[in-house]
LUMFI-303515 format. One record per atom (N, C-alpha, C): z, y, x; residue in one letter. Coordinates in steps of 0.2 Angstrom, whole numbers, plus 5000, padded with zeros to 4 digits. Layout:
residues N
ZYXA/...
***
This chain:
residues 378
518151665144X/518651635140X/518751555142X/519551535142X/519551475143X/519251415140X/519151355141X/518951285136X/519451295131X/519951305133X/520551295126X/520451355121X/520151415124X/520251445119X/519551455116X/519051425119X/518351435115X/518451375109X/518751305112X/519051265108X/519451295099X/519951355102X/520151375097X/519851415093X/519451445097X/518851495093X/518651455087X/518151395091X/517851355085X/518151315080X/518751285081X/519151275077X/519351325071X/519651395072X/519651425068X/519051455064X/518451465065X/518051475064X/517551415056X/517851335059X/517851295056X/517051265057X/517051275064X/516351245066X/516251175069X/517051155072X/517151095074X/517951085073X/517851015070X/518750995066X/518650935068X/519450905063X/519650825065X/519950835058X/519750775057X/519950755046X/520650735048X/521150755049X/521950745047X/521850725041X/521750765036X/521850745030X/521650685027X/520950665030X/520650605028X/520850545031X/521350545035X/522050495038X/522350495040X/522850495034X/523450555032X/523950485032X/523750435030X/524150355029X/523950335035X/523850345041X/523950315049X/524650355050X/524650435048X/525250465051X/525550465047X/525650445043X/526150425037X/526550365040X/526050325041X/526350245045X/526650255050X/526150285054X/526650295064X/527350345060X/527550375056X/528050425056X/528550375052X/528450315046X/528850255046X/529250225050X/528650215053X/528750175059X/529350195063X/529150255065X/529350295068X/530150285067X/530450325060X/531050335056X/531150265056X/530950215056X/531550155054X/531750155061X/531250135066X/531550125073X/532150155075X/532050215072X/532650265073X/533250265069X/533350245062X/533750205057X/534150145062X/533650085064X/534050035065X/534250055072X/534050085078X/534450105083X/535350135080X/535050175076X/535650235074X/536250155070X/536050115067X/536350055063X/536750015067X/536349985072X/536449955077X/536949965083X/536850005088X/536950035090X/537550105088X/537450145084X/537750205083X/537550255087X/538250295086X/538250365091X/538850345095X/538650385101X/539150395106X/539450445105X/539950445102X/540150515100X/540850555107X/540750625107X/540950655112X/541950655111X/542150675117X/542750665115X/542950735111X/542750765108X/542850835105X/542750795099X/542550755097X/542450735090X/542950655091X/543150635094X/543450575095X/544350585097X/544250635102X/544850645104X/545350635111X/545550635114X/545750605121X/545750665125X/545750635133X/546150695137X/545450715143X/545550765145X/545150805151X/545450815157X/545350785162X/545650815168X/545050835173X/545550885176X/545050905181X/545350915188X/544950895192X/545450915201X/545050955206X/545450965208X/545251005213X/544551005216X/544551005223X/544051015227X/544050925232X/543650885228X/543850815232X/543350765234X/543550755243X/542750695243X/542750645240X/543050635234X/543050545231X/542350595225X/541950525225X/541250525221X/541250545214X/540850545211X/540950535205X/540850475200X/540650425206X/540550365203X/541150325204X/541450355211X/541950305211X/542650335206X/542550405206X/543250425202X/543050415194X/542650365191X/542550325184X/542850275184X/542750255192X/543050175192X/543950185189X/543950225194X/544750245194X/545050255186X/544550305184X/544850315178X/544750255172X/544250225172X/544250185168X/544950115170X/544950095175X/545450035177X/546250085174X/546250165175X/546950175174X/547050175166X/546450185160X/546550195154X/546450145151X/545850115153X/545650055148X/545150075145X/544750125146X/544250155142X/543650175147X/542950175143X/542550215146X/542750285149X/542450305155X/542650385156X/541850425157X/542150485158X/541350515160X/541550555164X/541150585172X/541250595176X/541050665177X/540950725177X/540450775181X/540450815188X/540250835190X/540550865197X/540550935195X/540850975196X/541051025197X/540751085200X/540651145201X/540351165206X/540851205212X/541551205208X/541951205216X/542251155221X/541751115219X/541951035220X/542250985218X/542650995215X/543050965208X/542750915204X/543050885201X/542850825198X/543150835188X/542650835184X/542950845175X/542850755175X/543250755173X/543750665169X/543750685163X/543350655158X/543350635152X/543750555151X/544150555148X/544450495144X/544550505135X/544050465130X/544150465126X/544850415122X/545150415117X/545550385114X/546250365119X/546550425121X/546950425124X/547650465121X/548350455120X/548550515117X/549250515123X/549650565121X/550050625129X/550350565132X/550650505131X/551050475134X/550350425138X/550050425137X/549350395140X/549250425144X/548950485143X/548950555149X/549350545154X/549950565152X/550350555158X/550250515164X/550350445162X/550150395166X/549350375169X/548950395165X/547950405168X/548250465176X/548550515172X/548650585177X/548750545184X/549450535183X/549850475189X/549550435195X/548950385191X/548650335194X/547850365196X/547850425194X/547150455196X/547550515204X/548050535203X/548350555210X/548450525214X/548750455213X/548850395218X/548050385222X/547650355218X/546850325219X/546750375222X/546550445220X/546150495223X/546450545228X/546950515231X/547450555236X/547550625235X/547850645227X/547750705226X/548350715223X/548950785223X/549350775220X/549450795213X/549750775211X/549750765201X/550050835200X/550150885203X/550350935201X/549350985201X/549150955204X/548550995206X/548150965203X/548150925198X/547550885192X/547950935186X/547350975184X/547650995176X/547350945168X/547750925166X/547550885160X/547550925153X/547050925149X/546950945142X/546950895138X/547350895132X/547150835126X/546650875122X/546550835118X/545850875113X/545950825105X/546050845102X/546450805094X/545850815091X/545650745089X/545050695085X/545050765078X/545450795078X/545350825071X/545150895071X/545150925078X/544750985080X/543950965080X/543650905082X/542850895082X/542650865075X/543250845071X/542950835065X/542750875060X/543250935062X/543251015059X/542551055060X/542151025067X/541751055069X/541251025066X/541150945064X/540650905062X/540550955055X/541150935049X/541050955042X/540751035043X/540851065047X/540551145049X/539951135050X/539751095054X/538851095055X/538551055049X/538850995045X/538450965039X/538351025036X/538951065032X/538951115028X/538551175031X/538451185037X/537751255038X/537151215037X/536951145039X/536451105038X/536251095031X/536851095024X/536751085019X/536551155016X/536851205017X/536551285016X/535751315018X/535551275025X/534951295026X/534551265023X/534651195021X/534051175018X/533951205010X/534651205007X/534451245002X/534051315002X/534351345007X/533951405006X/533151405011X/533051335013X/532551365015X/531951325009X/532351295005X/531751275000X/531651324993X/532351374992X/532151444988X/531551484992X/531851494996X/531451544999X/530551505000X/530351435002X/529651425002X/529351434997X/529951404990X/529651374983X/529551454980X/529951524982X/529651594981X/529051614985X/528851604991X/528451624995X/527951594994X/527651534991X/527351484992X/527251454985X/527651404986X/527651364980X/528251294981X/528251244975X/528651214974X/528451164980X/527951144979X/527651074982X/527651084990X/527351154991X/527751185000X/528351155001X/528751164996X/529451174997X/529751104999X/529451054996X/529750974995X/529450955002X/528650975003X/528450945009X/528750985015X/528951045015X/529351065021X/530051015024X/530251005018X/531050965017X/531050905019X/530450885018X/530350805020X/530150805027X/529850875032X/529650855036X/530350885041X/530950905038X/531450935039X/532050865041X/532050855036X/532250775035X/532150735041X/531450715042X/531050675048X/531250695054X/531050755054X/531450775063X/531950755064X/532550775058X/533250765060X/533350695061X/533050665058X/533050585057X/532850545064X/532550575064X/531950545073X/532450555079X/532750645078X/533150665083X/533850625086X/534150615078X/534850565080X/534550495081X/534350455077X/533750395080X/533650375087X/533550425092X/533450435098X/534150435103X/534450485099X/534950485103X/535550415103X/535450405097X/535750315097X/535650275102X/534750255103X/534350225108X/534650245113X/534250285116X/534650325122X/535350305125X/535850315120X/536550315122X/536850385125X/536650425124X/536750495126X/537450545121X/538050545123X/538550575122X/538350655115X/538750625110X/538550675106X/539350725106X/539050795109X/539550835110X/539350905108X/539750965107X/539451015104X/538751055104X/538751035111X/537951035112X/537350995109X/537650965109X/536950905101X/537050955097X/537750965094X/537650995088X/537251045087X/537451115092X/536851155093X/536051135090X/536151085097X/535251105097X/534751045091X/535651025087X/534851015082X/535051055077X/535551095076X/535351155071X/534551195075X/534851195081X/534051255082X/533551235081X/533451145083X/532651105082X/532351135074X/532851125069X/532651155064X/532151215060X/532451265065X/532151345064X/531451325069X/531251295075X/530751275078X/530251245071X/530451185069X/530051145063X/529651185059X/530151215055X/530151275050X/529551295053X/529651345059X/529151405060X/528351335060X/528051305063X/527651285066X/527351265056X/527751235051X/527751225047X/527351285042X/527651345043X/527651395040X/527151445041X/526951435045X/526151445052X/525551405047X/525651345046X/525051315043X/525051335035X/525551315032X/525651345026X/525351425024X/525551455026X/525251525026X/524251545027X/524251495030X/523551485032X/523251465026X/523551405023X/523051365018X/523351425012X/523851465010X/523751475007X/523451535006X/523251575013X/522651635012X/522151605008X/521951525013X/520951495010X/520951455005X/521451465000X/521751444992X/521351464988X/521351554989X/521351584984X/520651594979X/520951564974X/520451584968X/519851494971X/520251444972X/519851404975X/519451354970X/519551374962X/519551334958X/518851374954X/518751424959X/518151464956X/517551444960X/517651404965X/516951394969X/516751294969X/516351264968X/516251204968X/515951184974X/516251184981X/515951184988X/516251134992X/517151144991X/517651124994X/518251104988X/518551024989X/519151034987X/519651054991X/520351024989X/520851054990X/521051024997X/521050984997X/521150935003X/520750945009X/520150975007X/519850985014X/519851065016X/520051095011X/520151165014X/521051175018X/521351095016X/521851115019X/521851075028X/521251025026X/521151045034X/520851065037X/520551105036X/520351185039X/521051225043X/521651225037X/522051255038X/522351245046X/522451165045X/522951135051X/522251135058X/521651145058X/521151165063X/521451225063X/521151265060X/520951335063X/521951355065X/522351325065X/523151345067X/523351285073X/522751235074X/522951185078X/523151215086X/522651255089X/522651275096X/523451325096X/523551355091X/523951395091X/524851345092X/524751305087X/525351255087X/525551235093X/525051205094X/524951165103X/525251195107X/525051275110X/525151315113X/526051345112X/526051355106X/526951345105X/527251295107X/527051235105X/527551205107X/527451205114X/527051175118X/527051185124X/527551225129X/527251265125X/527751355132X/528551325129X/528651305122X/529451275120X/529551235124X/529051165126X/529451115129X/529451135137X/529351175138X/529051175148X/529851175150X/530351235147X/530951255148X/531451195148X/531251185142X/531751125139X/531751065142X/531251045146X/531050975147X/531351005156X/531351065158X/531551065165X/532351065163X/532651095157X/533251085158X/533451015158X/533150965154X/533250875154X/533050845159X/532450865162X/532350805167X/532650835175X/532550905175X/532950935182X/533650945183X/533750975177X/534450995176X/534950945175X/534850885172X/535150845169X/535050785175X/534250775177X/534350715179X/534350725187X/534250775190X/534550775199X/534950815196X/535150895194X/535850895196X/536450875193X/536350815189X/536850785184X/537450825179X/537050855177X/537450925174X/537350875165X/538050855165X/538250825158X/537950865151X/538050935152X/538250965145X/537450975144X/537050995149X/536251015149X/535950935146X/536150895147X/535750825143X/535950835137X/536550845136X/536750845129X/536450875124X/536250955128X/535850995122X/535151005122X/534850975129X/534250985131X/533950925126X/534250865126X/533650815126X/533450805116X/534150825112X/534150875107X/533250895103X/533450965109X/532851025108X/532150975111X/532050955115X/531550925117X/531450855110X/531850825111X/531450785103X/531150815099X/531850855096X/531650905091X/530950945090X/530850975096X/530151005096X/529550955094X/529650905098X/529250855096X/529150845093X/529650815087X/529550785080X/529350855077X/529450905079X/529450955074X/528750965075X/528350965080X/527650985081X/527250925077X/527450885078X/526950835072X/527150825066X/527750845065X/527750845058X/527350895054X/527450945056X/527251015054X/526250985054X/526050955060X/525250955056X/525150885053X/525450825053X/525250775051X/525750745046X/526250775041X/526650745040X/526650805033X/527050885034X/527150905029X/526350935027X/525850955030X/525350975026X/524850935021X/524850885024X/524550795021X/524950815014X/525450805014X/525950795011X/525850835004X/525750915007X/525650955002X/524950944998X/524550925003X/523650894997X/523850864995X/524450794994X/524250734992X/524550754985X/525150824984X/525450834981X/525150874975X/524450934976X/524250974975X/523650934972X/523350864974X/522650844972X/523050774967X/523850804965X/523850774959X/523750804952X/523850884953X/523650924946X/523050924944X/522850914936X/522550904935X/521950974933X/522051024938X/521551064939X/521151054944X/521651004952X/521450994956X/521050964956X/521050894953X/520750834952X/519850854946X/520150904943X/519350924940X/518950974945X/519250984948X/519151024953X/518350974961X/519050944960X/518650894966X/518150834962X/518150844955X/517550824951X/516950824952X/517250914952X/516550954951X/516150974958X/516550964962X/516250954969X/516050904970X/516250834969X/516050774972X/515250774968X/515150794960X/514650784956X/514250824959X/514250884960X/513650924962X/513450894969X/513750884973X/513750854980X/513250784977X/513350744974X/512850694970X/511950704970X/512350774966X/511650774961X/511150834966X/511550874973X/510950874978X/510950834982X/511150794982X/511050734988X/510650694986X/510450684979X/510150634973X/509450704973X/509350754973X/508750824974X/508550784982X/508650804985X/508450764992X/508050724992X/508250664988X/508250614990X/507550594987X/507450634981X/507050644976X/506250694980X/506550744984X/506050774987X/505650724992X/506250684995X/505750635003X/505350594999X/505550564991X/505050514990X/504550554983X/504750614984X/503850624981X/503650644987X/503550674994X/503350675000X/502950615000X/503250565000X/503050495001X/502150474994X/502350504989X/501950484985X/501150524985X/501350584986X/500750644984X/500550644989X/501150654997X/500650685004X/501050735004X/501250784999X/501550855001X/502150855004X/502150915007X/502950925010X/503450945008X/504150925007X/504450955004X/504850985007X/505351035007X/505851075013X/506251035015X/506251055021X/506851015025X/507551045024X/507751085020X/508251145021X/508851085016X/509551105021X/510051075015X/510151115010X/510351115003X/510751134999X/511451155003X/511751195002X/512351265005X/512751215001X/512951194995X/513251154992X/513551064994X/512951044997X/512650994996X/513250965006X/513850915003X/514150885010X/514350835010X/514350765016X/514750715013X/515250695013X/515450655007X/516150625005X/516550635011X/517250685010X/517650665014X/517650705020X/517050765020X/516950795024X/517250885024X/517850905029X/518050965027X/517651015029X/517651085028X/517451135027X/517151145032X/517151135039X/516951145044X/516251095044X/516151045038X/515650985041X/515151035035X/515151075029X/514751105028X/514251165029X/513951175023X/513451235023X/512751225025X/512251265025X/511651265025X/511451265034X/510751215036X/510751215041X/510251245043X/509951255040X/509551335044X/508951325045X/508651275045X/507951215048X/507351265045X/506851295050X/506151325047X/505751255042X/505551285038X/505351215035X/504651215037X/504451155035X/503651145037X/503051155031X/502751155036X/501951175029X/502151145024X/501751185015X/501951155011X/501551125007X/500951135009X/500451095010X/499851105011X/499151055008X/498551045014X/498151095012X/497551115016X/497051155014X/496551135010X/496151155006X/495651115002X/495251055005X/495051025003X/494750965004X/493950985008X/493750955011X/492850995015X/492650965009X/491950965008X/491450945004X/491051015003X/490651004999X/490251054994X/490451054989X/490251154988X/490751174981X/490451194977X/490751174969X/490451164963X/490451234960X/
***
């Protein structure tokens, strides 16, 4: 078996962890951080929004040695606007010009045949009306407003409420992070944004939904044993699903990252950045939010009730009172000379330690005491 996956064994097993839970306000912080950076890019900056949502005309030509750098120049000097260039695979060159309307086309058309010694019968031009992309924008808010509804019925029945909130929040953050980035960047928001952050969502969800069902197998009836609270069985949860996460997201990004940095960045293929770099955020945010963001969230929420909280009482207390039995065994050792067991209490962990740091260690204990004393007997 691989390192990665004896790793996973032990992990799931709960033989070796990492306290997320118990530094749940580090990833709290980097995930603020995070989001405003991507607030104030998005403020600052904006979106670059695609001519499908803005408006303006498409040309395309034929099969031509002028560049794609130099036929920007061209069009930008003939409109007055930014252009976008892509190459074609029949050779050809697509001309984007935003903010242009027919009696503008005409004339872009004209001075782009002149410059690029091509005839204006052999450029075909498309307009594209600012109020076909905005048709498509109010379509994507309103499917985005219906999933999140139904994806907080369906947790708050499958699960619970407090699932439900911490999903939405970690639903929220991705999409926040995703445009955030795209702002920074400067990268062309076109139908394929659109897509790919509907889909980054169903990715978040699953990785989310993965943990969640975990913690809420090693739940059950957890109010009946005084070993574990709730918080530390929930990081059990995000161990024993950590190797498995990983490995999803990974094989997600392999593809995705070859369509952004190959596809997009040598063969300069417009429309693959557009929805590549999307999914590729996305998974990202999606894969941390899912283990440091919505599960935290759900202990912080659950170790507010006040079952939980007598709960984690009566653990901390017993945890006390063998640790105070111990403590009490080594200093009569100390007084009389006898030995007392080396064994830990099964109960007995400390503060702050999840489920994998406990249970009994197993230690042969030592003699338990001396033989009678020599002399002569009475």
């Amino acid at each position: 078996m691989s390192k990665l996956g004896n790793l996973g064994a032990k992990l799931y097993r709960g033989e070796v962890g990492y306290d997320f839970i118990g530094k749940r306000m580090i990833w709290y912080g980097v995930s603020i951080l995070i989001t405003i950076t991507a607030i104030v890019g998005l403020g600052v900056r904006g979106l670059n929004m695609g001519i499908e949502f803005e408006g303006g005309a498409i040309f395309t030509t034929p099969k031509t040695s002028v560049s794609a750098q130099k036929a920007e120049e061209y069009a930008a000097d003939a409109s007055g606007h930014p252009a976008v260039v892509q190459e074609l695979g029949s050779g050809g060159l697509r001309i984007q010009v935003a903010g242009v309307d027919t009696a503008k086309s005409d004339q872009i058309k004209a001075e782009l045949s002149k410059d690029m010694d091509i005839k204006a019968d052999d450029i075909n031009a498309d307009l594209v009306g600012p109020s076909w992309g905005a048709s498509i924008a109010n379509k994507a808010w309103q499917g985005l407003a219906i999933f999140m509804v139904l994806v907080v019925i369906y947790l708050a029945i499958a699960f619970e409420w407090r699932m439900a909130v911490a999903a939405l929040v970690a639903l929220i953050h991705d999409i926040t992070i995703t445009v955030g980035i795209y702002a920074l960047v400067g990268f062309e928001v076109t139908q394929g944004t659109v897509i790919g952050l509907l889909t980054i969502l169903g990715y978040s969800l699953y990785d989310t939904v993965v943990v969640f069902d975990s913690l809420k197998e090693q739940t059950k009836d957890l109010e009946k044993q005084t070993r574990w609270t709730y918080s530390e069985v929930a990081n059990r949860s995000i161990n024993s699903t950590l190797v498995r996460s990983i490995n999803t997201t990974v094989v997600a990004l392999l593809p995705v990252g070859g369509l952004l940095f190959i596809g997009g960045g040598f063969l300069g293929a417009g429309m693959l950045n557009d929805i590549s770099l999307s999914l590729f955020v996305g998974l990202a945010a999606g894969a941390y939010s899912s283990i440091f963001i919505a599960t935290p969230l759900v202990a912080d929420l659950k170790e507010r009730e006040p079952k939980m909280k007598a709960l984690k009482k009566r653990v901390l207390v017993k945890r006390a009172a063998a640790a105070a039995k111990a403590d009490t065994a080594v200093v009569g050792h100390q007084a009389d000379g006898s030995y007392a067991t080396d064994e830990e209490p099964q109960d007995a962990a400390p503060a702050g330690a999840g489920p994998a740091a406990t249970g009994p260690r197993n230690q042969p204990a030592r003699n338990r005491g001396r033989g009678r004393p020599s002399g002569k007997r009475r």
